[in-house]
C-alpha positions in Angstrom: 49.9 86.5 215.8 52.3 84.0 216.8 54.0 84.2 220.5 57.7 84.4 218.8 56.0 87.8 216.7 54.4 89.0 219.8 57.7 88.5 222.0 59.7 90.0 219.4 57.0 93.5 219.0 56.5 94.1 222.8 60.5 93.7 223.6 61.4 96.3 220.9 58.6 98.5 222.1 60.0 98.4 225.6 63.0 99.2 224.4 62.0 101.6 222.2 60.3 103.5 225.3 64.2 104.1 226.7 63.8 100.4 229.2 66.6 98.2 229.4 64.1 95.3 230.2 67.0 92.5 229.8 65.7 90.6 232.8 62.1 90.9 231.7 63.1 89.6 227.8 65.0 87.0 229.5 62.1 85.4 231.0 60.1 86.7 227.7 62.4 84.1 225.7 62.6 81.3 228.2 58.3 81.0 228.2 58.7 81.5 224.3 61.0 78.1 225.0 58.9 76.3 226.7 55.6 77.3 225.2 57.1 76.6 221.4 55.6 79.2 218.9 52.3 78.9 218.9 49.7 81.6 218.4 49.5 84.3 221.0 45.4 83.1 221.6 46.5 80.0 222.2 48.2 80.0 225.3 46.7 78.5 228.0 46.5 79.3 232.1 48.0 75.3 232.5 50.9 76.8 230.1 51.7 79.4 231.7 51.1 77.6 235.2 53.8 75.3 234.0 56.5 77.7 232.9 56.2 79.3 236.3 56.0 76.2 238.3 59.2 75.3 236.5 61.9 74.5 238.6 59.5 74.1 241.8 60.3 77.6 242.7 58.9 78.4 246.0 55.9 81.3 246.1 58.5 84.1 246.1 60.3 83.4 243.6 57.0 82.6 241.4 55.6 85.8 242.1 58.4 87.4 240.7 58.6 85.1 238.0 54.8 86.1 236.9 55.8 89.7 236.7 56.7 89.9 233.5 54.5 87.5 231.7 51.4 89.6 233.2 52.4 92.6 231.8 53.0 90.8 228.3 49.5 89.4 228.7 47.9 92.3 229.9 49.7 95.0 226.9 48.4 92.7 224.4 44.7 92.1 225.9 44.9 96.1 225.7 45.2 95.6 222.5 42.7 93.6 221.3 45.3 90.5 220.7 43.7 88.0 223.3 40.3 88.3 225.2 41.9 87.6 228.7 45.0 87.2 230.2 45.6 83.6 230.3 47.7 84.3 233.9 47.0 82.3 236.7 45.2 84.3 239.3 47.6 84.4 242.2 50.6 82.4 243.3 49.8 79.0 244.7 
């Protein structure tokens, strides 16, 4: 499945479920950006690293930044997409 497919599926599902979740797609969109659309298994822990890392955003900010790519990774591991979440394990 490619991450533009999987982005797409997991935002109307959200939505779907009643959520606003315009801040989470937000974010969604902007790692779709900078990851290009690759397939969903992929996607490595440097990638994601870097899309987090971004701006040089201090440990708060990446923390909160994380939030919503974990639970992307972690609905489609649940799923049988990926093996593991490619999330780093903690804020640096």
């Amino acid at each position: 499945m490619k991450l533009s497919q999987a982005v797409d599926l997991y935002i109307q599902r959200k939505r779907d479920a009643g959520m606003r979740f315009d801040s989470p797609m937000s974010r969604l969109r902007s790692f779709l950006r900078h990851c290009g659309d690759t397939d969903l298994h992929y996607i490595t822990i440097q990638q994601v690293t870097a899309f987090l890392d971004g701006s040089g955003s201090m440990p708060s900010g990446w923390s909160g930044k994380r939030g919503s790519p974990r639970s992307f990774f972690d609905y489609w591991t649940a799923r049988g997409r990926l093996k593991s979440s490619p999330l780093p394990p903690s804020a640096p």
